[in-house]
FIBALUM-188980 format. One record per residue (C-alpha): residue number from 1; residue in three letters; chain; x, y, z. Coordinates in Angstrom, 3 decimals. Layout:
% residues N
  num  residu  chaine        xx        yy        zz
  NUM     ALA       A         X         Y         Z
...
END
This chain:
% residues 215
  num  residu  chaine        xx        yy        zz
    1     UNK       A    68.212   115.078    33.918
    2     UNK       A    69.795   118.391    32.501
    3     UNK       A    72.973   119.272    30.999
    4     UNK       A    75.821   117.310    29.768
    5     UNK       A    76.078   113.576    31.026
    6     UNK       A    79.814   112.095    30.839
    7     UNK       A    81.016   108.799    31.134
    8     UNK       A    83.530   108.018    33.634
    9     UNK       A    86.342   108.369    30.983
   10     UNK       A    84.904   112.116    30.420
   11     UNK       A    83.416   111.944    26.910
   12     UNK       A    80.035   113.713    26.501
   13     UNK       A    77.717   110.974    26.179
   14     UNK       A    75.414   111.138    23.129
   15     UNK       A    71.482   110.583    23.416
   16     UNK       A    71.722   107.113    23.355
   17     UNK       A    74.040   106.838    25.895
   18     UNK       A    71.917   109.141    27.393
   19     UNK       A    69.354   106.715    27.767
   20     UNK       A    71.553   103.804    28.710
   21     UNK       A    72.380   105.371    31.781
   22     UNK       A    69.098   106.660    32.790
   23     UNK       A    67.534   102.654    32.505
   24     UNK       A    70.715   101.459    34.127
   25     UNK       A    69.603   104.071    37.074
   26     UNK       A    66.172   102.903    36.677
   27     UNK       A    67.231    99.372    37.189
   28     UNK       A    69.129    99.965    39.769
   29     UNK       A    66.645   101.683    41.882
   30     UNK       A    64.195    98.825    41.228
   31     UNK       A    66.640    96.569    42.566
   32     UNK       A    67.096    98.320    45.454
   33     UNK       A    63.228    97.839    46.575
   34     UNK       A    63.855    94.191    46.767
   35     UNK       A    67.886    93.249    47.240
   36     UNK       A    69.786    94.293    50.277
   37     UNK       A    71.556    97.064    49.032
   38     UNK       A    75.425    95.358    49.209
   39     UNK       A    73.545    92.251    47.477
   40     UNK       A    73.428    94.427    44.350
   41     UNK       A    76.010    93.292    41.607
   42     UNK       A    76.873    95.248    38.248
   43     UNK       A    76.822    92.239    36.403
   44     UNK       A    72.477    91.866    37.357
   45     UNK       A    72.025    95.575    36.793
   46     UNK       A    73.632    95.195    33.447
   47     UNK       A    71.014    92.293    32.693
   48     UNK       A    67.979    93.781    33.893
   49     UNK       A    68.626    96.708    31.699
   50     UNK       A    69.576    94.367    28.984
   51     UNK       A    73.414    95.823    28.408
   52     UNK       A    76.904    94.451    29.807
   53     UNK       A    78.733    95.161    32.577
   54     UNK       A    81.014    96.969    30.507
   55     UNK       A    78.743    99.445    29.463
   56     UNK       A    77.799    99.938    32.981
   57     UNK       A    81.670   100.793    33.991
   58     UNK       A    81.289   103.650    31.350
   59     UNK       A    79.179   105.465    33.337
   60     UNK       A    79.631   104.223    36.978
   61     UNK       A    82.826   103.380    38.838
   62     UNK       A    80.565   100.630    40.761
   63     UNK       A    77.508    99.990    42.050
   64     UNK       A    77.736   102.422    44.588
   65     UNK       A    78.771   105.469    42.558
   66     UNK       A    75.775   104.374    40.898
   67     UNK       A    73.460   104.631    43.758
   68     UNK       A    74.886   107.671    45.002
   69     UNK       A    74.201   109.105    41.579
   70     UNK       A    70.219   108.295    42.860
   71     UNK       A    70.521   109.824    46.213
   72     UNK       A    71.608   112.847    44.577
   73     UNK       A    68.797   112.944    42.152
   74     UNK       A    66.519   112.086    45.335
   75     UNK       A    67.841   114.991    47.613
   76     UNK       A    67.687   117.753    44.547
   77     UNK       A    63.968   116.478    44.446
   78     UNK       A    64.118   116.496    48.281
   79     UNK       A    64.262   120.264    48.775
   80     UNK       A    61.320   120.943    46.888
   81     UNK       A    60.074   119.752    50.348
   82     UNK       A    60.073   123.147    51.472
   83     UNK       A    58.015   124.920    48.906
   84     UNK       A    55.274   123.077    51.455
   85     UNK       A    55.736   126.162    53.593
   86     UNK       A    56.991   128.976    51.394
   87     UNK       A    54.234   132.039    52.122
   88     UNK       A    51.963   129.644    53.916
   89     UNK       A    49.852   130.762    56.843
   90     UNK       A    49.709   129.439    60.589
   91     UNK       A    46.939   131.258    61.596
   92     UNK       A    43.772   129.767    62.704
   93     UNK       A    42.129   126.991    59.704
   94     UNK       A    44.931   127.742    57.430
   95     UNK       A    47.824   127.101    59.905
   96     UNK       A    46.173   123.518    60.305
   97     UNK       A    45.849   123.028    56.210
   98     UNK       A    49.474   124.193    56.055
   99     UNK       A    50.166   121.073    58.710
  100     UNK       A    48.430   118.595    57.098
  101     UNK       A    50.070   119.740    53.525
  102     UNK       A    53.359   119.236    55.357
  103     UNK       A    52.522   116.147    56.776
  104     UNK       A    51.245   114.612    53.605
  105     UNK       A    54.140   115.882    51.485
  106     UNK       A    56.486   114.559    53.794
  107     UNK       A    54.886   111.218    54.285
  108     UNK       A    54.150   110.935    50.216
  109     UNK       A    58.367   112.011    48.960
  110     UNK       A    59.398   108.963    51.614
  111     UNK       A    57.072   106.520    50.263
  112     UNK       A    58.023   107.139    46.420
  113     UNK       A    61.672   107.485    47.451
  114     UNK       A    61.895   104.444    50.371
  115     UNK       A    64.271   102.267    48.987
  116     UNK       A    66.959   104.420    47.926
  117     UNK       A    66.049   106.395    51.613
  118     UNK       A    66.932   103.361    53.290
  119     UNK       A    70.777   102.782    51.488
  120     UNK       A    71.002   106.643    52.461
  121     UNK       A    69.914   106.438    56.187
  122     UNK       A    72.549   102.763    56.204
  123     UNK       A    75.311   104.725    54.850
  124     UNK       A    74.866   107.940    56.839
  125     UNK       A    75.104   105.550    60.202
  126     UNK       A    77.718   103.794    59.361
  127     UNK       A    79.353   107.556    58.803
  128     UNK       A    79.824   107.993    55.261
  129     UNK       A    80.182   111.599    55.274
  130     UNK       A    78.830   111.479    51.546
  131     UNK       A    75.495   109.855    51.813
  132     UNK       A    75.385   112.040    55.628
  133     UNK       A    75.447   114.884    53.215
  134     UNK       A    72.295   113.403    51.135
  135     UNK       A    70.488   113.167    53.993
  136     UNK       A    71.384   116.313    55.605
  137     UNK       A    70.253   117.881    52.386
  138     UNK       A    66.821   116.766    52.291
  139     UNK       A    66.311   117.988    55.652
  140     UNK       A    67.759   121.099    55.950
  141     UNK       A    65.543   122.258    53.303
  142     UNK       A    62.421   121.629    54.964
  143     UNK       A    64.333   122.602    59.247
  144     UNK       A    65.431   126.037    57.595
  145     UNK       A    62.045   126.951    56.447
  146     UNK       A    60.713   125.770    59.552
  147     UNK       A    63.059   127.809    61.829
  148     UNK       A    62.574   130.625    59.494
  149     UNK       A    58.665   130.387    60.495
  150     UNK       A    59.048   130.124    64.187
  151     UNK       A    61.334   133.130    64.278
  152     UNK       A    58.822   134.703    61.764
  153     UNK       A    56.118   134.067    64.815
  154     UNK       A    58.256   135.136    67.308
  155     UNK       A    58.693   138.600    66.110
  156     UNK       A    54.861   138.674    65.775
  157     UNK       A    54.607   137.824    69.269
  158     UNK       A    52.476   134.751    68.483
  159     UNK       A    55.744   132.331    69.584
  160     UNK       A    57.257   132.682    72.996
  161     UNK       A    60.885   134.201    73.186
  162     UNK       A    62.288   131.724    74.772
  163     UNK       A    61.625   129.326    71.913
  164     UNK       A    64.767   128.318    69.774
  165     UNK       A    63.434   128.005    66.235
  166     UNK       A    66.439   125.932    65.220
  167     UNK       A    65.979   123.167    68.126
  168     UNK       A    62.284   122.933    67.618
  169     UNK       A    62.236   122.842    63.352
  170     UNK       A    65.361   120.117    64.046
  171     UNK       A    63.334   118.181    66.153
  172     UNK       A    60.456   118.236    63.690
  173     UNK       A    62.139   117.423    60.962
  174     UNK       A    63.790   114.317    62.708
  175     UNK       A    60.179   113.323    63.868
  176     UNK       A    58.908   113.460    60.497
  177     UNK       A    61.601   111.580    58.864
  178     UNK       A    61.349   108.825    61.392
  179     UNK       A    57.961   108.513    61.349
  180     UNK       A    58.050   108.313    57.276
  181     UNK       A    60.293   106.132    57.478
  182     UNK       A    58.629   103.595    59.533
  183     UNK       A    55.081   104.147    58.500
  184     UNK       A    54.281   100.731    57.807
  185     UNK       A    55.523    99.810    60.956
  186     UNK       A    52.579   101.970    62.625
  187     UNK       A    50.320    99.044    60.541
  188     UNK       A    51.407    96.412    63.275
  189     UNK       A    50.100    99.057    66.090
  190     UNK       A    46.651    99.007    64.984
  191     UNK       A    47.094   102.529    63.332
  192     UNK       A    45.913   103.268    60.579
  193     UNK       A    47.423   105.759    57.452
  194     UNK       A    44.418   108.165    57.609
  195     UNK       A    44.573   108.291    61.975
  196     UNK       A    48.409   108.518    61.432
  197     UNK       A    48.543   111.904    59.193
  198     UNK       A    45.987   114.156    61.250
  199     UNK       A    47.897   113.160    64.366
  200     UNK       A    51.506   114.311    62.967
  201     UNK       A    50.006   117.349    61.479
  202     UNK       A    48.776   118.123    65.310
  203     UNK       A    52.065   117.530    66.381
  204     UNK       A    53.805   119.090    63.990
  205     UNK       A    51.484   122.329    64.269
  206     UNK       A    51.768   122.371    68.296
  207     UNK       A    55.676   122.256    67.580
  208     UNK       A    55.611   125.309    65.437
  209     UNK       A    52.705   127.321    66.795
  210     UNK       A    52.742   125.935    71.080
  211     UNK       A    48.617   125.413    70.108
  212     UNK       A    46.154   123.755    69.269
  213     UNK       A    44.874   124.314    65.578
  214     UNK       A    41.400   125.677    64.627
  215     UNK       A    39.819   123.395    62.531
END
Protein backbone atom coordinates (compact mmCIF):
# COMPACT_ATOMS: atom_id res chain seq x y z
CA UNK A 1 0.00 0.00 0.00
CA UNK A 2 1.52 3.54 -0.82
CA UNK A 3 0.75 6.94 0.14
CA UNK A 4 -1.50 8.42 2.64
CA UNK A 5 -4.36 6.09 4.05
CA UNK A 6 -7.48 8.14 5.55
CA UNK A 7 -10.19 7.10 7.53
CA UNK A 8 -13.59 7.69 6.39
CA UNK A 9 -13.80 10.92 8.52
CA UNK A 10 -10.54 12.13 6.43
CA UNK A 11 -7.78 12.13 9.07
CA UNK A 12 -4.42 10.72 7.89
CA UNK A 13 -4.22 7.55 9.60
CA UNK A 14 -1.00 6.97 11.58
CA UNK A 15 1.09 3.60 11.27
CA UNK A 16 -0.90 1.86 13.53
CA UNK A 17 -3.92 2.57 12.01
CA UNK A 18 -2.10 1.74 9.17
CA UNK A 19 -1.95 -1.68 10.12
CA UNK A 20 -5.45 -1.97 11.48
CA UNK A 21 -6.79 -1.54 8.22
CA UNK A 22 -4.51 -3.64 6.27
CA UNK A 23 -5.51 -6.96 8.83
CA UNK A 24 -9.09 -5.80 8.70
CA UNK A 25 -8.54 -6.20 4.66
CA UNK A 26 -6.73 -9.30 5.32
CA UNK A 27 -9.60 -10.65 7.26
CA UNK A 28 -11.89 -9.79 5.12
CA UNK A 29 -10.49 -11.43 2.14
CA UNK A 30 -10.09 -14.65 4.16
CA UNK A 31 -13.61 -14.53 4.83
CA UNK A 32 -14.52 -14.21 1.56
CA UNK A 33 -12.87 -17.78 0.56
CA UNK A 34 -15.35 -19.42 2.78
CA UNK A 35 -18.72 -17.07 3.47
CA UNK A 36 -21.02 -16.11 0.69
CA UNK A 37 -20.01 -12.80 0.10
CA UNK A 38 -23.53 -10.90 1.47
CA UNK A 39 -23.06 -13.45 4.55
CA UNK A 40 -20.13 -11.24 5.57
CA UNK A 41 -20.94 -8.97 8.68
CA UNK A 42 -18.64 -6.06 10.13
CA UNK A 43 -19.24 -7.14 13.44
CA UNK A 44 -17.14 -10.95 12.45
CA UNK A 45 -14.54 -9.03 10.50
CA UNK A 46 -13.99 -6.87 13.49
CA UNK A 47 -13.46 -10.20 15.60
CA UNK A 48 -11.33 -12.07 13.40
CA UNK A 49 -8.99 -9.18 13.32
CA UNK A 50 -9.41 -8.83 16.99
CA UNK A 51 -10.81 -4.93 16.94
CA UNK A 52 -14.56 -3.55 17.13
CA UNK A 53 -16.85 -2.74 14.76
CA UNK A 54 -16.24 0.71 15.46
CA UNK A 55 -12.87 0.74 14.45
CA UNK A 56 -13.88 -0.92 11.33
CA UNK A 57 -16.47 2.13 10.45
CA UNK A 58 -13.27 4.35 10.64
CA UNK A 59 -11.99 3.09 7.73
CA UNK A 60 -14.90 1.47 5.77
CA UNK A 61 -18.43 2.76 5.23
CA UNK A 62 -19.48 -1.15 5.23
CA UNK A 63 -18.54 -4.26 4.30
CA UNK A 64 -18.74 -3.61 0.84
CA UNK A 65 -16.67 -0.42 0.60
CA UNK A 66 -14.43 -2.71 2.22
CA UNK A 67 -14.32 -5.30 -0.40
CA UNK A 68 -14.28 -2.96 -3.11
CA UNK A 69 -11.22 -1.49 -1.45
CA UNK A 70 -9.76 -5.39 -2.38
CA UNK A 71 -10.94 -5.47 -5.88
CA UNK A 72 -9.13 -2.39 -6.41
CA UNK A 73 -5.95 -3.61 -4.92
CA UNK A 74 -6.65 -6.91 -7.08
CA UNK A 75 -7.16 -5.09 -10.51
CA UNK A 76 -3.92 -2.59 -9.91
CA UNK A 77 -2.15 -6.07 -9.45
CA UNK A 78 -4.29 -7.28 -12.39
CA UNK A 79 -2.62 -5.24 -15.13
CA UNK A 80 0.67 -6.42 -14.44
CA UNK A 81 -1.02 -9.22 -16.49
CA UNK A 82 0.21 -7.72 -19.49
CA UNK A 83 3.87 -7.39 -18.87
CA UNK A 84 3.29 -11.37 -19.97
CA UNK A 85 3.51 -10.04 -23.51
CA UNK A 86 5.39 -6.76 -23.45
CA UNK A 87 8.44 -7.37 -26.25
CA UNK A 88 7.66 -11.04 -26.37
CA UNK A 89 8.06 -13.03 -29.56
CA UNK A 90 5.42 -15.17 -31.63
CA UNK A 91 7.66 -16.59 -33.86
CA UNK A 92 8.32 -20.20 -34.13
CA UNK A 93 9.49 -21.94 -30.26
CA UNK A 94 9.30 -18.62 -28.67
CA UNK A 95 5.75 -17.66 -29.84
CA UNK A 96 4.67 -21.05 -28.08
CA UNK A 97 6.82 -20.14 -24.66
CA UNK A 98 5.18 -16.71 -24.87
CA UNK A 99 1.62 -18.85 -24.86
CA UNK A 100 2.28 -20.98 -22.26
CA UNK A 101 3.75 -17.87 -20.05
CA UNK A 102 0.36 -16.31 -20.77
CA UNK A 103 -1.53 -19.16 -20.01
CA UNK A 104 0.18 -19.88 -16.75
CA UNK A 105 0.12 -16.25 -15.59
CA UNK A 106 -3.35 -16.03 -16.27
CA UNK A 107 -4.38 -19.27 -14.73
CA UNK A 108 -1.87 -18.57 -11.50
CA UNK A 109 -3.35 -14.35 -10.74
CA UNK A 110 -7.09 -16.20 -10.74
CA UNK A 111 -6.17 -18.85 -8.43
CA UNK A 112 -4.39 -16.45 -5.76
CA UNK A 113 -7.13 -13.87 -6.36
CA UNK A 114 -10.48 -16.42 -6.66
CA UNK A 115 -12.45 -15.36 -3.96
CA UNK A 116 -12.46 -11.77 -4.20
CA UNK A 117 -12.79 -12.63 -8.38
CA UNK A 118 -15.90 -14.24 -7.66
CA UNK A 119 -17.73 -11.04 -5.48
CA UNK A 120 -16.32 -9.05 -8.63
CA UNK A 121 -17.73 -11.28 -11.49
CA UNK A 122 -21.43 -11.36 -8.89
CA UNK A 123 -21.43 -7.71 -8.77
CA UNK A 124 -20.47 -6.94 -12.38
CA UNK A 125 -23.72 -9.27 -13.43
CA UNK A 126 -25.92 -7.99 -11.38
CA UNK A 127 -24.65 -4.46 -13.14
CA UNK A 128 -22.81 -2.63 -10.64
CA UNK A 129 -21.11 -0.35 -12.88
CA UNK A 130 -18.29 -0.14 -10.09
CA UNK A 131 -17.15 -3.65 -9.65
CA UNK A 132 -17.95 -3.84 -13.97
CA UNK A 133 -15.16 -1.36 -13.90
CA UNK A 134 -12.80 -3.84 -11.72
CA UNK A 135 -13.29 -6.33 -13.97
CA UNK A 136 -13.04 -4.46 -17.09
CA UNK A 137 -9.73 -3.31 -15.73
CA UNK A 138 -8.05 -6.49 -15.34
CA UNK A 139 -8.87 -7.36 -18.75
CA UNK A 140 -8.29 -4.63 -20.78
CA UNK A 141 -4.80 -4.73 -19.72
CA UNK A 142 -4.01 -8.01 -20.96
CA UNK A 143 -7.03 -7.52 -24.64
CA UNK A 144 -5.00 -4.20 -25.41
CA UNK A 145 -1.69 -5.84 -25.49
CA UNK A 146 -3.13 -8.58 -27.28
CA UNK A 147 -4.78 -6.46 -30.05
CA UNK A 148 -1.69 -4.44 -30.08
CA UNK A 149 0.18 -7.87 -31.14
CA UNK A 150 -2.19 -9.01 -33.77
CA UNK A 151 -2.10 -5.64 -35.48
CA UNK A 152 1.73 -5.78 -34.82
CA UNK A 153 1.50 -9.23 -37.07
CA UNK A 154 -0.65 -7.89 -39.42
CA UNK A 155 1.58 -5.21 -40.63
CA UNK A 156 4.28 -7.94 -40.85
CA UNK A 157 2.11 -9.82 -43.03
CA UNK A 158 2.26 -12.87 -40.73
CA UNK A 159 -1.76 -12.14 -39.68
CA UNK A 160 -4.38 -11.99 -42.36
CA UNK A 161 -6.02 -8.48 -43.05
CA UNK A 162 -9.11 -9.35 -42.55
CA UNK A 163 -8.44 -10.20 -38.92
CA UNK A 164 -9.88 -7.65 -36.29
CA UNK A 165 -7.28 -7.60 -33.52
CA UNK A 166 -9.80 -6.15 -31.10
CA UNK A 167 -12.56 -9.05 -31.64
CA UNK A 168 -10.01 -11.78 -31.52
CA UNK A 169 -7.74 -10.39 -28.19
CA UNK A 170 -11.61 -9.80 -26.65
CA UNK A 171 -12.47 -13.14 -27.28
CA UNK A 172 -9.25 -14.42 -25.75
CA UNK A 173 -9.32 -12.66 -22.95
CA UNK A 174 -13.00 -13.76 -22.15
CA UNK A 175 -11.82 -17.44 -22.82
CA UNK A 176 -9.11 -17.14 -20.46
CA UNK A 177 -11.00 -15.60 -17.72
CA UNK A 178 -13.68 -18.21 -17.95
CA UNK A 179 -11.63 -20.92 -18.11
CA UNK A 180 -9.61 -19.55 -14.84
CA UNK A 181 -12.35 -19.15 -13.37
CA UNK A 182 -13.74 -22.53 -13.54
CA UNK A 183 -10.59 -24.54 -13.49
CA UNK A 184 -11.54 -26.81 -10.90
CA UNK A 185 -14.53 -27.48 -12.60
CA UNK A 186 -12.35 -29.07 -15.57
CA UNK A 187 -11.35 -31.68 -12.38
CA UNK A 188 -14.94 -33.28 -12.71
CA UNK A 189 -14.18 -33.77 -16.68
CA UNK A 190 -11.38 -36.01 -16.19
CA UNK A 191 -8.88 -33.13 -17.09
CA UNK A 192 -6.23 -32.65 -15.57
CA UNK A 193 -4.19 -29.04 -14.56
CA UNK A 194 -1.03 -30.01 -16.54
CA UNK A 195 -3.40 -31.34 -19.95
CA UNK A 196 -5.48 -28.14 -19.25
CA UNK A 197 -2.53 -25.37 -19.64
CA UNK A 198 -0.77 -26.75 -22.93
CA UNK A 199 -4.22 -26.95 -24.48
CA UNK A 200 -5.18 -23.10 -23.73
CA UNK A 201 -1.77 -22.02 -24.67
CA UNK A 202 -2.61 -23.84 -28.24
CA UNK A 203 -5.64 -22.07 -28.32
CA UNK A 204 -4.64 -19.05 -27.26
CA UNK A 205 -1.54 -19.09 -29.78
CA UNK A 206 -3.86 -20.25 -32.87
CA UNK A 207 -6.08 -17.12 -31.81
CA UNK A 208 -3.23 -14.72 -32.09
CA UNK A 209 -0.99 -16.26 -34.73
CA UNK A 210 -4.07 -18.49 -37.14
CA UNK A 211 -1.15 -21.55 -36.53
CA UNK A 212 0.00 -24.04 -35.12
CA UNK A 213 3.11 -23.41 -32.78
CA UNK A 214 6.61 -24.94 -33.30
CA UNK A 215 7.53 -26.67 -30.43
Amino acid sequence: MTGQVRTVDGRVAGRRGQATRQKLLECLGDMLSSSPYRDVKVIDVARRAGTSPATFYQYFPDVEGAVLEIAEEMAAEGTSLAQLLEGRSWAGKAGWQTSQELVDGFLDFWRRNDAILRVVDLGAAEGDKRFYKIRMKVLNSVANSLAATVKDLQAKGRVDKDVNPAAVAGSLVTMLSAVAGHQKGFQTWGVKQAELKPNLALLVHLGVTGRKPTR
